[in-house]
C-alpha positions in Angstrom: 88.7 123.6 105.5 85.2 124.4 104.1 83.7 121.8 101.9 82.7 122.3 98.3 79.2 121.5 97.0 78.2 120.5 93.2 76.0 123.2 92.2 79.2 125.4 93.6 81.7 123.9 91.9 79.4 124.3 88.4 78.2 128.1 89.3 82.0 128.4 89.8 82.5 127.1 85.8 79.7 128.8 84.3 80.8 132.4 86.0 84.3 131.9 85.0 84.2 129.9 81.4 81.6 130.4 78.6 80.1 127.0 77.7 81.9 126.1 74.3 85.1 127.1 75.6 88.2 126.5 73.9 91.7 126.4 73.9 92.5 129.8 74.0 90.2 130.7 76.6 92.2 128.1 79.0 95.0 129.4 77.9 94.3 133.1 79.5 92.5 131.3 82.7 95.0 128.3 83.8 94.4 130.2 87.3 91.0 129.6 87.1 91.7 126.1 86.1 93.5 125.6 89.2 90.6 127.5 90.7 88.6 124.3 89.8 91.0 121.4 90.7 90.7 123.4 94.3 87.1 123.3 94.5 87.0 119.4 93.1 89.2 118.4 96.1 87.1 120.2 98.7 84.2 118.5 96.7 82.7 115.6 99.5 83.6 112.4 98.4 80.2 111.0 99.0 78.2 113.4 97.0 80.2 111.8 93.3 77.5 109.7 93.0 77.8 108.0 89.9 77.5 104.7 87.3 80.8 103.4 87.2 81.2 104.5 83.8 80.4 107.6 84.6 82.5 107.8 87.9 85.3 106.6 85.6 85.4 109.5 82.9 85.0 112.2 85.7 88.7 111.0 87.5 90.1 110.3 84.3 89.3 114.0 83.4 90.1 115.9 86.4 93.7 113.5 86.4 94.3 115.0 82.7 93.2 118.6 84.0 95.8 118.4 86.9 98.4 116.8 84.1 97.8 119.6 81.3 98.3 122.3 84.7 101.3 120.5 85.9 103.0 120.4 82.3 101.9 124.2 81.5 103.3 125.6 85.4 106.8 123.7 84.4 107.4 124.3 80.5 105.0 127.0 80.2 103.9 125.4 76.8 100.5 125.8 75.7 100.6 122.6 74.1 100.9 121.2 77.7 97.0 122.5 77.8 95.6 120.7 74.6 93.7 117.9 77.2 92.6 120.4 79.5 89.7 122.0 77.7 88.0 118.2 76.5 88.7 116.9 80.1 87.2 120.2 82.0 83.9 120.0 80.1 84.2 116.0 80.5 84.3 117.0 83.9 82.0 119.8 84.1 78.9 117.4 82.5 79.7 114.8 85.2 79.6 117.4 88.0 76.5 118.7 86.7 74.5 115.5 87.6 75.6 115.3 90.8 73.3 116.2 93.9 74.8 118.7 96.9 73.4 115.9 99.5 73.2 112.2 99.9 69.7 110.4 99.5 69.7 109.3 103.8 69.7 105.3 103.9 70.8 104.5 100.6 74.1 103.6 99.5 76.2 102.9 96.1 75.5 105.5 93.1 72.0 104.3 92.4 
């Protein structure tokens, strides 16, 4: 399975969601919500490079993304998609800092 890089997984975003996106924009693109959660699982685990903090917020978000989708695919309420558009740009601003390669002989996310 090919691997996914940062800068793909946030071209990916800005192609598909306008920057202040809302509600009803996730609403008419859950696919391409799903679209994301794919690309975030293909993403290298050593490239999420970040301060613990940091590294913290970005699975907390992508856990309530895959939630919100879960909820909406078995109810089919939008309310099930009320965390999903805080968490993706949560998310999206954590991706965005990291890098698509590891700095060679260093280790940790400093």
């Amino acid at each position: 399975m090919p691997r996914s890089f940062p800068t793909q997984i946030v071209a990916y975003l800005e192609s598909t969601f306008t920057k202040q996106f809302d509600s009803s924009e996730i609403h008419g693109k859950v696919g391409a919500v799903a679209g994301f959660l794919d690309l975030y699982n293909d993403l290298r685990p050593e490239l999420i490079r970040l301060p613990p903090a940091e590294f913290s917020a970005l699975v907390a978000a992508v856990a309530e993304i895959r939630f919100g989708i879960d909820q909406f695919r078995s109810t089919g309420r939008e309310a099930s998609l009320y965390r999903v558009t805080p968490s993706l740009r949560m998310a999206w601003s954590m991706i965005e800092k990291l890098d698509d390669q590891v700095p060679s002989g260093r280790r940790g996310w400093a």
